[in-house]
C-alpha positions in Angstrom: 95.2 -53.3 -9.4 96.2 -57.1 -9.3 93.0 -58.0 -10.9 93.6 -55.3 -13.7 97.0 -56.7 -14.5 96.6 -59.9 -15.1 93.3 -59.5 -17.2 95.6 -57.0 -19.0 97.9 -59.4 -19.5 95.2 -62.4 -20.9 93.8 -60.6 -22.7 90.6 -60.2 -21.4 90.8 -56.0 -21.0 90.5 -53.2 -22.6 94.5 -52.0 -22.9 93.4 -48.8 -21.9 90.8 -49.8 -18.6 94.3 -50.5 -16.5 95.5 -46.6 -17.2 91.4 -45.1 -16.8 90.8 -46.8 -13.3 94.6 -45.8 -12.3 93.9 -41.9 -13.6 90.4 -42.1 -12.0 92.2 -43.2 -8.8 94.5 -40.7 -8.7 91.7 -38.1 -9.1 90.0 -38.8 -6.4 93.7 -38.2 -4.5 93.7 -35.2 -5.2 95.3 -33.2 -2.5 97.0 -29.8 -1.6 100.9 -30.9 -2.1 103.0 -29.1 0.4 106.2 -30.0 -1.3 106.0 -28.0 -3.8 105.8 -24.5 -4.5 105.4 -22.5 -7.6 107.5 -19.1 -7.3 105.6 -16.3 -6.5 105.9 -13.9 -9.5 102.7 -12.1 -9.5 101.9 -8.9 -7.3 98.2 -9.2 -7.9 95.7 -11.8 -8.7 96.5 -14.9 -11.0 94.1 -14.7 -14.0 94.2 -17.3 -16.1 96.4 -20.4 -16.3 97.7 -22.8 -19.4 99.9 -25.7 -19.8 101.6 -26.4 -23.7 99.9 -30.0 -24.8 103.1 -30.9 -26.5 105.3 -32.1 -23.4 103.0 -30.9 -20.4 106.1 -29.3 -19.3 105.7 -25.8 -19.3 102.9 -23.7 -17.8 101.9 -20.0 -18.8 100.0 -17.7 -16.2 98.8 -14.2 -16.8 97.8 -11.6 -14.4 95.8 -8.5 -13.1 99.0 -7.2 -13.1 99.4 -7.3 -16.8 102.2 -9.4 -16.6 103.3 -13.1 -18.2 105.0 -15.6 -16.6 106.4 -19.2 -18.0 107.1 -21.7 -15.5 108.7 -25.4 -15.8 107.0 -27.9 -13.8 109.5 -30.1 -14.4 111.7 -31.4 -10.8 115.3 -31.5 -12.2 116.6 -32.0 -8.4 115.0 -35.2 -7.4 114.6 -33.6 -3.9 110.8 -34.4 -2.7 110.8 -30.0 -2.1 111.6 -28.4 -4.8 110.0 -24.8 -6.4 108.6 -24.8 -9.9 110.7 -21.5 -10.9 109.8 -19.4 -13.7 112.1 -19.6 -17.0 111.0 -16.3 -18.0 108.4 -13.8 -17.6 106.9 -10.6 -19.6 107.6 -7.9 -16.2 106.7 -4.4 -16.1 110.0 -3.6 -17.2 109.5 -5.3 -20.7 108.7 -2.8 -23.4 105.8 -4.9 -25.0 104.4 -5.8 -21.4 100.6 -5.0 -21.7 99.2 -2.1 -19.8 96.4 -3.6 -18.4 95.5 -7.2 -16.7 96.0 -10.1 -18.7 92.5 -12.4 -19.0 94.2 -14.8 -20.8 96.8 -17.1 -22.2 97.0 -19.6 -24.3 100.1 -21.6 -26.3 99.9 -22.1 -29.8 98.9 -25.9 -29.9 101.1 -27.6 -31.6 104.3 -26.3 -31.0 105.6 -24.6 -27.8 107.8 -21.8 -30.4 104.0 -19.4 -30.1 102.3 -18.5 -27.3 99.4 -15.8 -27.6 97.7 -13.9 -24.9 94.3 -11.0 -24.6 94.1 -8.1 -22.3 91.9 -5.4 -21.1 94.2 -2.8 -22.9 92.3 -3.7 -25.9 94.6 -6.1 -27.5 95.4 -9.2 -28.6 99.3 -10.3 -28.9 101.4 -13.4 -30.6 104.4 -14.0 -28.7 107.3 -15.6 -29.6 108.6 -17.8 -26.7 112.4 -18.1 -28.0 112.9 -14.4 -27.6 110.2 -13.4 -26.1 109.3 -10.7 -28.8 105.8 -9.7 -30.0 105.4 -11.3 -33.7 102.5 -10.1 -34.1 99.4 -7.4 -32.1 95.8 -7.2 -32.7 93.8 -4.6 -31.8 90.3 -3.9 -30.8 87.4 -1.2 -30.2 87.0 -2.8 -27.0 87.9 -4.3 -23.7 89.0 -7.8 -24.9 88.0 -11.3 -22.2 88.5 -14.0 -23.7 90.2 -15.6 -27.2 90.9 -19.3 -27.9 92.8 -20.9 -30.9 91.2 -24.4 -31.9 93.7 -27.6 -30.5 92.3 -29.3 -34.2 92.6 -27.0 -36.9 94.2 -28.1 -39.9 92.8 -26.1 -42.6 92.6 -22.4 -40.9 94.3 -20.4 -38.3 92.0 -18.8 -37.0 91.9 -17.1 -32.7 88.3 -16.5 -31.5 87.9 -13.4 -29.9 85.1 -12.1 -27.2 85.1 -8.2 -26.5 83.2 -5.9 -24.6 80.9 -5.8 -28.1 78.7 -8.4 -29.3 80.7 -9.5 -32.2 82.9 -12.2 -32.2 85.8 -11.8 -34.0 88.0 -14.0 -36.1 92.0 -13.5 -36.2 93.8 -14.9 -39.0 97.5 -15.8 -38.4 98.1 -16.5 -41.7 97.1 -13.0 -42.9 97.5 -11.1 -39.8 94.4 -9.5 -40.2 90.8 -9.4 -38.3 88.5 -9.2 -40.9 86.4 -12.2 -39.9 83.4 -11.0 -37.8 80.2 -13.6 -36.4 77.6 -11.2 -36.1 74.4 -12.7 -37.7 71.9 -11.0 -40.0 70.7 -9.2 -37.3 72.3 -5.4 -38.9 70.7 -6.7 -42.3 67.4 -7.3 -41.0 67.3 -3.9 -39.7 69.1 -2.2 -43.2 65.9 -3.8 -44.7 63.2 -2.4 -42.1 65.1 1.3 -42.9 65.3 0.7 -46.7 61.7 -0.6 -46.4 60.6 2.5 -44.6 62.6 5.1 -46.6 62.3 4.0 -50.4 58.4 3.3 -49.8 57.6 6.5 -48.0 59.0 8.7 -51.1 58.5 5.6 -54.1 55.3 4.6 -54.2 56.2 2.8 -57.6 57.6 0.2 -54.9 54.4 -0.8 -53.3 54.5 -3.5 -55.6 57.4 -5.0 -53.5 56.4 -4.3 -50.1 53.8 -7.7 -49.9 57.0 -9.5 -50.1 58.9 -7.4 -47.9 55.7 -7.8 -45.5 55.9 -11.4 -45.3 59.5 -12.1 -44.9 60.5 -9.2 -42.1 56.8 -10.6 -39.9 57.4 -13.8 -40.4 58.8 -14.6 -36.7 60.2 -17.9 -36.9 62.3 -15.9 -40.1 63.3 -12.9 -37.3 64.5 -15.5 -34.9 66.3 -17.4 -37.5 68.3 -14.2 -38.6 68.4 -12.7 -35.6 71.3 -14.2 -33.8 73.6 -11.8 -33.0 74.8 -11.4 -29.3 73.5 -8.0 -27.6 76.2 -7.7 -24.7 80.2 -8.2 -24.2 81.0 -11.8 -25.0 82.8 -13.4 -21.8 83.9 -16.5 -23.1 84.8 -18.2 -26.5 85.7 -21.9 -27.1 86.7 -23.6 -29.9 85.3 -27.8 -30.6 87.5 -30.1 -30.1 86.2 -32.4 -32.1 85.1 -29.9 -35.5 87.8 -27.5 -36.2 84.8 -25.2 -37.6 82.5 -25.0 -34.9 82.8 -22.4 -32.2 81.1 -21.6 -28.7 80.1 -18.1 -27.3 78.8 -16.8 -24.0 77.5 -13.7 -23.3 76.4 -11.1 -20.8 72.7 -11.4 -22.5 72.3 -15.1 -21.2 73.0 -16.7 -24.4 75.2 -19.7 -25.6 75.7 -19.7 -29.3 77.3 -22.4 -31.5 78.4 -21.2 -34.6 79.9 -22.7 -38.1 82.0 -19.8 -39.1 81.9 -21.2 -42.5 77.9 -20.0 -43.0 77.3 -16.5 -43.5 73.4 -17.0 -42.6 74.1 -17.1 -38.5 75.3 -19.0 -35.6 73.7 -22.7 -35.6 72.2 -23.1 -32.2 71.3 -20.5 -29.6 71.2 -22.7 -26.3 67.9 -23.2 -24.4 67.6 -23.7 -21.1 64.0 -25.5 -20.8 64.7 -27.0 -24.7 62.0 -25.1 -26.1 59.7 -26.1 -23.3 59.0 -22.8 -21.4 56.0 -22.1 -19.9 54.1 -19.1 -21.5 53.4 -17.6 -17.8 57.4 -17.4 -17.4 59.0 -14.3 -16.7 62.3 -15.6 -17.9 63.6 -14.9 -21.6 63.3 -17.0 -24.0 66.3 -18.9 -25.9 68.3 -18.4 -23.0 71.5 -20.8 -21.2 71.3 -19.2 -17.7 69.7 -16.3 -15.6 72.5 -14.4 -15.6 75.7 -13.5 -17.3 77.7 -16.6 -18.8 81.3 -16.8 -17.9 82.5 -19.7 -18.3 82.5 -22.6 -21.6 84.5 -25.5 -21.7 83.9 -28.7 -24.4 84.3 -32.2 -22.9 88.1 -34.1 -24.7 85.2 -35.5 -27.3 83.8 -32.5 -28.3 80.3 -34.5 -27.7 79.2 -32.0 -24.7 79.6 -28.4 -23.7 79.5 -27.4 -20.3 78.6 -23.6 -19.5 78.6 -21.4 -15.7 76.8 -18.7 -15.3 76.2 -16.1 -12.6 73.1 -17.3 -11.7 75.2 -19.8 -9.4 74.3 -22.7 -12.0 76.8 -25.1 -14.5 74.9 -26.8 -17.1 75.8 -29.8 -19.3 74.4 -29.8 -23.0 74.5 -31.6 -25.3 77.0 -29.9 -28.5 75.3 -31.8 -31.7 71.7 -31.2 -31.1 71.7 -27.6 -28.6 70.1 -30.0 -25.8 70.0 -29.4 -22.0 71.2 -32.5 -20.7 69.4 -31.2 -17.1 72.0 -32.6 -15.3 71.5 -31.4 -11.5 75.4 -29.8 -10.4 73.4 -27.9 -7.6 74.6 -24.4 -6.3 78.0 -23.6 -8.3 79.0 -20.1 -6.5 80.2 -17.7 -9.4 80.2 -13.6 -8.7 82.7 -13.3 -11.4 82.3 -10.2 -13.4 84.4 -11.5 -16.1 85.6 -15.1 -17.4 85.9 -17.4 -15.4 88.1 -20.5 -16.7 87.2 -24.0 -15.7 88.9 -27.7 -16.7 87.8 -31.5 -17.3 89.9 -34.2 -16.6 90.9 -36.4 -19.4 91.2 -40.1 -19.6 89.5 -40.7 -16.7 86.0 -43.1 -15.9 84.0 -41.3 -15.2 85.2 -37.9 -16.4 85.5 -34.7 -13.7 85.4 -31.3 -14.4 87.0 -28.4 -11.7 85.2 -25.6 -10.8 86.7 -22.3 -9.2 83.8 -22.2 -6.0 84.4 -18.8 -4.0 88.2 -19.5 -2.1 87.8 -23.2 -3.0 87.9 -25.3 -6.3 84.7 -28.1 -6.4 85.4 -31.5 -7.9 81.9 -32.5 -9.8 81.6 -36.0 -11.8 80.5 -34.3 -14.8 77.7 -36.8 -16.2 76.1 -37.1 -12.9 76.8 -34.0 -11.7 78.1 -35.2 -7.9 79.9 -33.6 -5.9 83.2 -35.2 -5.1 85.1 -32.8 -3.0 86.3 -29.5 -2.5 89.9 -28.1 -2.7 91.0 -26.1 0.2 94.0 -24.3 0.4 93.5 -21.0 -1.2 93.0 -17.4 1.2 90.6 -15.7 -1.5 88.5 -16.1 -4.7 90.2 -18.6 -7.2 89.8 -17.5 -11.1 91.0 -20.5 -13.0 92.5 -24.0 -13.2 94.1 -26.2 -15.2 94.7 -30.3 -16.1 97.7 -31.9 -16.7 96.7 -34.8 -18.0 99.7 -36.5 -17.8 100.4 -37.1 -14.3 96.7 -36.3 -13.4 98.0 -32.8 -11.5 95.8 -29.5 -11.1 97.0 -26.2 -11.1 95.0 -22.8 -10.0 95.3 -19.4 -9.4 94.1 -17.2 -7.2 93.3 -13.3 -6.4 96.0 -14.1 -3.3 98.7 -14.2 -6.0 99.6 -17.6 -5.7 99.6 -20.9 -7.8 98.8 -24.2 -6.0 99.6 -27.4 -7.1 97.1 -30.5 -6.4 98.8 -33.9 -6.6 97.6 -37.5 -6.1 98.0 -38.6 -2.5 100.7 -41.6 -2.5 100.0 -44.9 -1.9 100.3 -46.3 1.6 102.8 -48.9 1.8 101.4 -52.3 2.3 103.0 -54.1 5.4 105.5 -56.7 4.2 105.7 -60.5 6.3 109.0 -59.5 7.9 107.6 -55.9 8.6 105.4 -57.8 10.4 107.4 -60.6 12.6 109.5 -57.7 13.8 106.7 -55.4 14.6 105.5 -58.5 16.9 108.6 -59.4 18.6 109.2 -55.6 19.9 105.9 -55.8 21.1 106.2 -59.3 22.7 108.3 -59.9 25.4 108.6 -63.7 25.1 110.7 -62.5 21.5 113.0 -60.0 24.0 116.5 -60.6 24.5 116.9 -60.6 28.5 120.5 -61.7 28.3 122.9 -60.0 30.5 126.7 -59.4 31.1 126.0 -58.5 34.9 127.1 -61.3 37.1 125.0 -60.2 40.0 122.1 -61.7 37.6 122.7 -65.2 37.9 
């Protein structure tokens, strides 16, 4: 630290290499702190976690039990125990409280006045934090997993949306309504294939057009081009941190896509797990992120990368510009999630880390070389999300045991001081002992 210091202070550093090793070092602390508590609010499992950028001061949780609950993390008391207690909370007693488990929560990014959570009673709501008052509700055909607002935006308001259908949909604040839908071509392609069939059957003055119909519906690089829809429920959305128009879905069907919801023509990239490399003898699909359902999506604080989890008990690192697997080895990542599953990177830290929810425990990967750091133990059943505070280097999760952990640095372990260590020497030396004596039978 020393070392770090003075180069700081000649000159010869980076500014910011003193506060990356320090984070870094407090990472690898990380440990299960037993002096503090976060109030117990929820009755069932803890869903999904968030804490507001602005201040990293307040934290947001949402549960099976359908209920809200804002906490400050902040220790007013100075004591070295003290309780995070919750400011507020959306109970079962609140008349906008929704009816079924909440998936997730998010606050609005640049100000801690909005707050906006999705549910499985089919609905997306805008909450006002000052009185705690619905400003706004969205509702869908379907049961809703995931939404995310993008931390960059500047130029649209927009809240991504993954439902139990294959469509992604697009909230606008600004308008209120959810007219915005990333679907592909895909119900185009097959308007065409009926129009084709229909009008030629009973027009045969159209045969004329059908060699150019021909070629562009068998063409299959054209197909695959158009045809990039999703087929199942989208678990996961995430907004680019580093393009406000660039957006990231997984779904049920195995498949990442990367959209720019300013085309019309289809999502950018479909994510491939073997980059276009698959054998012809493989039994696996084609164009495909995992072997099983995709849960989880979280961008690196760049935007640069894109890491995904899937059921298939793998978390892969790609690469966000150009769709490529980065083949980075994480080894077995346990996930027998049915729904989302929310995962977090560290930020200013060298390497980065990213924190996976691992059965009952939460693993601790190096995310550009995939090693294994450690695992967090102190949870008594299946953990369903994290979050950083970036701050103070400080992770939160929740669990399906209802509670909220809080993982701290270790502290530092006092260095001996000189005198420390003279006095430490004489109580263990008698030749340092005082054997005077008062008694006058000892002469």
């Amino acid at each position: 630290m020393l070392n770090f210091l003075e180069a700081r202070q000649a000159g010869l550093d980076d500014p910011g290499r003193l506060r990356r090793a320090e984070a870094t070092r407090r990472v690898l602390k990380l440990e299960l702190n037993k002096d503090r508590e976060v109030e117990r609010i929820h009755s069932n499992g803890v869903n999904t976690l968030d804490i507001e950028p602005v201040e990293g001061r307040y934290m947001l949780s949402g549960g099976s039990d359908g209920i809200i609950v804002l906490y400050d993390l902040e220790n007013f008391s100075r004591k070295v125990h003290y309780t995070c207690k919750a400011v507020c909370s959306v109970g079962r007693n609140h008349p906008d409280v929704h009816k079924y488990s909440v998936e997730t929560v998010q606050w609005y990014p640049h100000d801690t006045g909005m707050f906006t959570s999705s549910s499985f009673d089919k609905t997306l709501k805008i909450w006002d934090t000052n009185t705690l008052q619905p400003a706004d509700v969205f509702h869908f055909e379907g049961t809703v997993y995931s939404h995310h607002m993008s931390p960059v935006a500047t130029k649209h308001c927009l809240i991504a949306v993954g439902t139990k259908g294959p469509k992604v949909q697009l909230c606008d604040l600004k308008s209120g309504s959810c007219s915005h839908i990333l679907q592909g071509l895909y119900k185009i392609i097959l308007f065409i294939i009926w129009y084709r069939t229909i009008i030629l059957h009973y027009l045969h003055i159209l045969q004329l057009v059908q060699p150019f119909l021909n070629s562009f519906l068998h063409k299959k690089s054209c197909y695959k081009q158009f045809c990039t829809c999703h087929r199942q429920e989208i678990l996961a959305v995430s907004w680019s941190p580093r393009y406000e128009y660039i957006l990231a879905t997984a779904s049920a069907d195995s498949k990442v896509k990367l959209w720019d919801i300013r085309r019309a023509s289809g999502c950018l990239i479909t994510l491939d797990q073997h980059n276009g490399e698959k054998s012809k003898a493989s039994s696996e699909a084609a164009n495909t992120a995992h072997n099983g359902r995709v849960n989880g999506l979280c961008f690196t604080r760049d935007g640069l990368h894109l890491l995904t989890t899937g059921t298939d008990d793998r978390m892969r690192l790609w690469n966000s510009s150009s769709g490529e697997n980065t083949l980075v080895n994480y080894g077995k990542v346990c996930n027998e999630s049915r729904k989302g599953l929310k995962f977090t990177i560290s930020h200013g830290c060298s390497p980065e880390f990213v924190f996976v929810p691992y059965g009952s425990t939460i693993a601790v990967y190096t995310v550009y070389s995939g090693e294994l750091i450690t695992m967090l133990r102190g949870h008594y059943n299946t953990v369903d999300c994290c979050v950083f505070q970036p701050n103070f280097q400080e992770l939160y999760s929740g669990s399906r045991d209802c509670n909220i952990l809080a993982w701290v640095p270790a502290l530092r372990e006092p260095l001996p001081d000189e005198d420390d260590e003279v006095v430490s020497h004489s109580q263990k030396n008698p030749a340092f002992q005082d054997a005077w004596s008062s008694s006058d039978e000892e002469g």
